[in-house]
C-alpha positions in Angstrom: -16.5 38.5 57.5 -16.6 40.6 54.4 -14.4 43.3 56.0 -11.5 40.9 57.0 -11.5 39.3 53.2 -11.8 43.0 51.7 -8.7 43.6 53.7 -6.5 40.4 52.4 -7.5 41.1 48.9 -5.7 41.6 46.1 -5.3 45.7 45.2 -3.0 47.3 43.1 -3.7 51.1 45.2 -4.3 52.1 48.7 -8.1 52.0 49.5 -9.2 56.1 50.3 -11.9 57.0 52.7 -15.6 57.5 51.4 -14.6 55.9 48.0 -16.7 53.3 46.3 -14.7 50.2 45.6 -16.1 46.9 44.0 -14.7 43.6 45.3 -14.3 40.6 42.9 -13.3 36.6 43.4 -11.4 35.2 40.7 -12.0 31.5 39.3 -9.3 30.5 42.1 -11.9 32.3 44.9 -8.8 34.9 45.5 -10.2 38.2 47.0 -9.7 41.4 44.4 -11.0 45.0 45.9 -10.8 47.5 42.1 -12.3 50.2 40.9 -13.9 49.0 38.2 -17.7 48.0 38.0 -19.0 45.2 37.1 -21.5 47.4 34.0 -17.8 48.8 33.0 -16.2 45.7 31.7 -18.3 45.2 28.8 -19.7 42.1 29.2 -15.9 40.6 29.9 -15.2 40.5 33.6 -12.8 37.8 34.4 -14.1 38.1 38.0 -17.3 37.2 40.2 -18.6 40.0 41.5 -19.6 40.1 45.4 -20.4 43.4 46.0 -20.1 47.1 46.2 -18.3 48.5 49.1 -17.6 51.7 50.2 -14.9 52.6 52.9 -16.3 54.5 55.8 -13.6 56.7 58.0 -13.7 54.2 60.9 -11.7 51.8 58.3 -14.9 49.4 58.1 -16.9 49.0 54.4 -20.3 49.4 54.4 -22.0 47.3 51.8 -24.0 49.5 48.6 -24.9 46.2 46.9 -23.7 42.4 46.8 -24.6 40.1 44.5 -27.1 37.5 45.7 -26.3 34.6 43.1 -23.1 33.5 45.3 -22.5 31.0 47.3 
């Protein structure tokens, strides 16, 4: 499940293999993969985060972390 809506998010670059990606939900529950973390936006993150994905070379993600508080 989280593959599929990783794949029909919202990204403004092509995802590279073996990179670390963090994937988001805005307040409209619209799907954002970025490269930002959630510690790097100061406190300010417009987004939920969901979780910490990296891209493994068989073009699935493999989860690093995900946040437990959503629903």
């Amino acid at each position: 499940r989280l593959s599929e809506e990783i794949y029909t998010a919202r990204m403004n670059f092509k995802p590279i293999v073996g990179h670390v990606y963090h994937f988001y939900k805005d307040k409209n529950n619209i799907a954002i993969l970025s490269l930002i973390a959630p510690e790097d936006w100061n406190g300010r993150c417009p987004y939920q985060f969901e979780a910490t994905v990296k891209l493994l070379a068989d073009h699935t993600w493999q989860v690093l972390s995900e946040n437990n508080d959503t629903n």
